[in-house]
C-alpha beads as a LAMMPS data file, in Angstrom:
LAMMPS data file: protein, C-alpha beads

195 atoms
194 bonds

1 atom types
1 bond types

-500.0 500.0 xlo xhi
-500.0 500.0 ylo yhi
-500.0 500.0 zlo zhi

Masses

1 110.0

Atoms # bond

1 1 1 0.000 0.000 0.000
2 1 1 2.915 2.247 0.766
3 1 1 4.266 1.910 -2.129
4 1 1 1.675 2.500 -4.280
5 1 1 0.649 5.647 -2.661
6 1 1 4.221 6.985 -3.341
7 1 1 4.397 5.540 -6.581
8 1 1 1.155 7.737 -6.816
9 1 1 2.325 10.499 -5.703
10 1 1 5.870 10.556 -7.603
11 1 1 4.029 10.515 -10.715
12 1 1 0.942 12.546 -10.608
13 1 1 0.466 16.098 -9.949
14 1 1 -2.126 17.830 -7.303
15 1 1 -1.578 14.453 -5.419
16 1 1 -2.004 15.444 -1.662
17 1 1 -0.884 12.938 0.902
18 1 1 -0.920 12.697 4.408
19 1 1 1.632 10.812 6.150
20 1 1 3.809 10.108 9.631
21 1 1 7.265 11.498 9.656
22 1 1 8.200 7.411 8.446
23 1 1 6.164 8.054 5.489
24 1 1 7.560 11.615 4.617
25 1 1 11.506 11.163 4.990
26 1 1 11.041 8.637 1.828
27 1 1 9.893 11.353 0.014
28 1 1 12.559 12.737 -2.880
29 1 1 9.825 14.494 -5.042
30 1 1 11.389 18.075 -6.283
31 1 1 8.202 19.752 -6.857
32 1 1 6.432 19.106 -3.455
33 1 1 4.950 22.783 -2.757
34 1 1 2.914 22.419 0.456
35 1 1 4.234 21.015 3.653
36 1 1 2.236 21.033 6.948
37 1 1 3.127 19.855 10.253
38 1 1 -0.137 19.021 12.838
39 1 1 2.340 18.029 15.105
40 1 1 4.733 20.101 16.529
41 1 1 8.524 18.324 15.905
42 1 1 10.720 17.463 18.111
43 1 1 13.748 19.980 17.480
44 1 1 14.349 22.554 15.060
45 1 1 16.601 19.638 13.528
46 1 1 13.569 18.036 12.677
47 1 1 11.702 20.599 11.675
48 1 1 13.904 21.826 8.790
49 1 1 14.807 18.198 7.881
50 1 1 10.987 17.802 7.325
51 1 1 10.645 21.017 5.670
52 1 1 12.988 20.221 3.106
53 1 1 10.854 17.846 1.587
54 1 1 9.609 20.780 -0.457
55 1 1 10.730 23.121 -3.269
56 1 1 13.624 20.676 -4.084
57 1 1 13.237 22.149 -7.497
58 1 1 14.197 25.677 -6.438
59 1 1 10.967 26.656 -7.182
60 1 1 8.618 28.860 -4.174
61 1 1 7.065 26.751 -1.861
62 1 1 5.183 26.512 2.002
63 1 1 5.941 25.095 5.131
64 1 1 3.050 24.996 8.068
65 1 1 3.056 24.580 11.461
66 1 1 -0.068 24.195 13.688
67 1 1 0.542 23.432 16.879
68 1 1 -0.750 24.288 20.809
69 1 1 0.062 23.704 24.337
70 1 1 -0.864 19.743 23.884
71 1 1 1.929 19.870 22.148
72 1 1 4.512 21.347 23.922
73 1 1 3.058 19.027 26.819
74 1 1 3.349 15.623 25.290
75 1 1 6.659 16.707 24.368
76 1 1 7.708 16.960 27.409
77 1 1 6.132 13.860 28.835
78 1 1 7.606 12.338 26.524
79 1 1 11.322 13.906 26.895
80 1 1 10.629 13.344 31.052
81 1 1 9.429 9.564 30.770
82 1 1 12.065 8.711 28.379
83 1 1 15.197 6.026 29.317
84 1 1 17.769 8.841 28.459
85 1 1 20.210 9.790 30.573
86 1 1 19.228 13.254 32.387
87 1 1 21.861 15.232 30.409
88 1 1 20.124 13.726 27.335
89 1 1 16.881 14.741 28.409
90 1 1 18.396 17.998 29.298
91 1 1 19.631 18.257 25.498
92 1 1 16.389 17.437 24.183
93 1 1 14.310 19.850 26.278
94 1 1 16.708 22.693 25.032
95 1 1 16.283 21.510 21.673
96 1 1 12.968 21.838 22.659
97 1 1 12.749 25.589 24.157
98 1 1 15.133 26.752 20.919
99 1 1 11.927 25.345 18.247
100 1 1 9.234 26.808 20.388
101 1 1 11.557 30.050 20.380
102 1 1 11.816 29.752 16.854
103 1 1 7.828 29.059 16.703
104 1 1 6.976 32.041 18.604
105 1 1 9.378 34.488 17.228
106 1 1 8.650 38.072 15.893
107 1 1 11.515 38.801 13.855
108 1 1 12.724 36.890 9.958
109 1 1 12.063 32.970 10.808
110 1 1 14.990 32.546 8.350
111 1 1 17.309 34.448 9.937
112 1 1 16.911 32.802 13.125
113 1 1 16.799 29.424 11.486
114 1 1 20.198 30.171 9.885
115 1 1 21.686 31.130 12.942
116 1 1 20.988 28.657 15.159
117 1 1 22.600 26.490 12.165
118 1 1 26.226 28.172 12.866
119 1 1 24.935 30.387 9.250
120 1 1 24.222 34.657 8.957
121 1 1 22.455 36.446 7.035
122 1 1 22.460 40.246 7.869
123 1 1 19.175 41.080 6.469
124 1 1 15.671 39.761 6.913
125 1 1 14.741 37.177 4.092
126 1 1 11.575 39.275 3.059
127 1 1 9.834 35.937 2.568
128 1 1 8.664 34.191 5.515
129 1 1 5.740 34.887 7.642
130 1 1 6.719 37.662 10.013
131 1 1 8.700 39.487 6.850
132 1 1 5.183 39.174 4.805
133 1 1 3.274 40.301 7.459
134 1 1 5.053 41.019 10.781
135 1 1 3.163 40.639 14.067
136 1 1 1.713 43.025 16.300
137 1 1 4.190 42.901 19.152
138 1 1 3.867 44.722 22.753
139 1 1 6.195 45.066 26.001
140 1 1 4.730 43.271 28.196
141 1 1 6.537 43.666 31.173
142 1 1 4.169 45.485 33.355
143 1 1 1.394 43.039 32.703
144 1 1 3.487 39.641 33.751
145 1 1 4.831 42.311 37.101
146 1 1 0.941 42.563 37.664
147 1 1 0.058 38.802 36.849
148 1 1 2.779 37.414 38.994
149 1 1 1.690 40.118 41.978
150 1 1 -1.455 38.795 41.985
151 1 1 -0.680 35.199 41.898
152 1 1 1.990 36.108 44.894
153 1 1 -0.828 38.637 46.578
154 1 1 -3.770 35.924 46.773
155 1 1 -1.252 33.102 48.359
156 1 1 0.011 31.154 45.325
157 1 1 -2.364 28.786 45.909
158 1 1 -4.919 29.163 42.773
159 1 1 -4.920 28.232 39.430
160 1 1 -4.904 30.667 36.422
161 1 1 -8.628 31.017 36.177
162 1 1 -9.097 32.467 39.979
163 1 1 -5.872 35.083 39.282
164 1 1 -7.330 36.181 36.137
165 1 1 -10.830 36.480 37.641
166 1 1 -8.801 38.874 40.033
167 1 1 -6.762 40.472 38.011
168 1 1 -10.206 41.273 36.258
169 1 1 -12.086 42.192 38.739
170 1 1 -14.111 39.981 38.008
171 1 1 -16.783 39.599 41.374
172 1 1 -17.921 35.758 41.373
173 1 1 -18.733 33.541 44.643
174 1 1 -15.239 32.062 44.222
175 1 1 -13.113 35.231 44.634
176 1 1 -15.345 36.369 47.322
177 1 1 -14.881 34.008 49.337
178 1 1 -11.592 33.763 49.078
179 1 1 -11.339 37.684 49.619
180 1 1 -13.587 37.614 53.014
181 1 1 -11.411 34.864 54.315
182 1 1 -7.591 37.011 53.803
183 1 1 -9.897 40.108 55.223
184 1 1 -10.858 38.089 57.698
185 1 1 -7.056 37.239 58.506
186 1 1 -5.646 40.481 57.831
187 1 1 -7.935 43.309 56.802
188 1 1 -5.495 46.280 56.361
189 1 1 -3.593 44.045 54.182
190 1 1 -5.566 42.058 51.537
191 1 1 -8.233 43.887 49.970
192 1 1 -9.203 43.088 46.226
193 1 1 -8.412 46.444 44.998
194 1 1 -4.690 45.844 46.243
195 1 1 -4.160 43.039 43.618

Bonds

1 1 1 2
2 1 2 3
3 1 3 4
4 1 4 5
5 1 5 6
6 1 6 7
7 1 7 8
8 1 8 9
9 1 9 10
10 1 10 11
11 1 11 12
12 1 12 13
13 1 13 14
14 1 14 15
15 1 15 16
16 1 16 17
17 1 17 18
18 1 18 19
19 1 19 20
20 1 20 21
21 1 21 22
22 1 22 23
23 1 23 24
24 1 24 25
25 1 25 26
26 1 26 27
27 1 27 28
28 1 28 29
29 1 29 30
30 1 30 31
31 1 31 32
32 1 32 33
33 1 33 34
34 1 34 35
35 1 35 36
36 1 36 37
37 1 37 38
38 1 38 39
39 1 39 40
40 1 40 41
41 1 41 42
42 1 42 43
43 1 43 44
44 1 44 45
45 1 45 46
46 1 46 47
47 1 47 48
48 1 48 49
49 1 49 50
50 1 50 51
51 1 51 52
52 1 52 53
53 1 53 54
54 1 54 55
55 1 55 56
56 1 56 57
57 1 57 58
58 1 58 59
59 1 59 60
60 1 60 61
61 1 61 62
62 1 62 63
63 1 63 64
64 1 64 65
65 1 65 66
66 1 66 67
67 1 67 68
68 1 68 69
69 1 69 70
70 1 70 71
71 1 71 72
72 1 72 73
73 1 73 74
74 1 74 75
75 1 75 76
76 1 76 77
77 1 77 78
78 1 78 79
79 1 79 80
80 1 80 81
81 1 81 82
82 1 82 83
83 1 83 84
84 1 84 85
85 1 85 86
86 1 86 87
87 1 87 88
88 1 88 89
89 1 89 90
90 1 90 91
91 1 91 92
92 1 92 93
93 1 93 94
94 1 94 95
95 1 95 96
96 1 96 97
97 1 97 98
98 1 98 99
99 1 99 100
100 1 100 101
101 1 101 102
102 1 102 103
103 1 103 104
104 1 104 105
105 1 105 106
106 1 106 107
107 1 107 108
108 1 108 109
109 1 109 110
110 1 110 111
111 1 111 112
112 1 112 113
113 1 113 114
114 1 114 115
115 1 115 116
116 1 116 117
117 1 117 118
118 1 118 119
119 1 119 120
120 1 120 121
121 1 121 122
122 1 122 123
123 1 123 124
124 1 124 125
125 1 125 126
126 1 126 127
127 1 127 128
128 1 128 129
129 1 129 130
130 1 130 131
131 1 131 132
132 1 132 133
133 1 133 134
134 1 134 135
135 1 135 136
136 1 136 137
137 1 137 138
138 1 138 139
139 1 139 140
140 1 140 141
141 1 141 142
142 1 142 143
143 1 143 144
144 1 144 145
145 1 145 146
146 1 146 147
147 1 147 148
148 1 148 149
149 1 149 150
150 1 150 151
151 1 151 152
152 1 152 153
153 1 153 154
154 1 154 155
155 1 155 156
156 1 156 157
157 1 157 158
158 1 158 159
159 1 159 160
160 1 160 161
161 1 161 162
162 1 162 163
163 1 163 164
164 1 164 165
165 1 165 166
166 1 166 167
167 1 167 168
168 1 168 169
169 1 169 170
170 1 170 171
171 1 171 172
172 1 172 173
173 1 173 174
174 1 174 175
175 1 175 176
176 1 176 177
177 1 177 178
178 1 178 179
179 1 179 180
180 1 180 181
181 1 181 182
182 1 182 183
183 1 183 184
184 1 184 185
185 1 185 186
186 1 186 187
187 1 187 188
188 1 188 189
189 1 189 190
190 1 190 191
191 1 191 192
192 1 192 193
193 1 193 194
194 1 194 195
């Protein structure tokens, strides 16, 4: 079956096939234009190795990436539960951190990409994502001071919900009682305004 689905694909054109990583590295078509990941990969490694299943031809083509905090969980399961030694598993979560950093980042994908392959290239590649259209970026300094105040101010004891129903001032049975009961305690210091 595999082997007629690549046979398939090798020949014909607007073929689209979906496939596990097993599937993919087999793959020596030049004129693949379209690569997504679902999954998010395991290093940056990985990620351009997959990746460079398309535009073997020189010609433009698209690499995707969904992915979401499953992700970056499992991962780390994963990584944590493995039989690796713990400077291996240390190695693979930086790998890790470096491809979410490269996920998340504001600046020329390519640039970064480069770099973090011993390679520079002084200017922005004008061709990936965040060159096309850059994203709206904000300090956000003062917000995570605030966020982490509150989470300090109401005991470090509730989950991100509560501290954003705080932070929000948001009145709900929940963070009144927990309110009345730090009044209770101490009512010159905790007061919902203060957080």
């Amino acid at each position: 079956m595999r082997s007629k689905v690549l046979d398939r694909f090798r020949q014909e054109s607007g073929v689209i096939v979906v496939a596990t990583i097993a599937f993919g590295m087999g793959i020596d078509k030049p004129d693949v234009r379209f690569v997504a990941h679902l999954n998010l990969p395991k290093s940056i490694e990985a990620y351009y190795q997959e990746t460079g299943r398309a535009g073997r031809d020189s010609m433009a083509a698209n690499a995707w990436l969904a992915y979401g905090l499953q992700d970056l969980i499992q991962l780390r399961q994963w990584i944590g539960q493995s039989d690796g030694s713990e400077a291996y598993k240390q190695v693979q979560r930086q790998k890790l951190g470096a491809l979410i950093g490269l996920c998340e980042l504001p600046s020329c994908r390519r640039q970064s990409l480069l770099a973090y392959f011993g390679e520079r290239q002084t200017q922005p590649c004008g061709n990936c994502d965040n060159c096309l259209a850059p994203p709206e970026t904000m300090d956000g300094t003062v917000l995570a001071q605030k966020a982490l105040s509150a989470v300090y101010r109401t005991g470090q004891r509730f989950g991100a919900t509560y501290v954003v129903d705080v932070l929000m001032g948001r009145s709900n049975d929940r963070v009144s009682r927990a309110t009345d009961r730090a009044c209770r305690r101490s009512p010159a210091r905790v007061r919902v305004r203060d957080v």
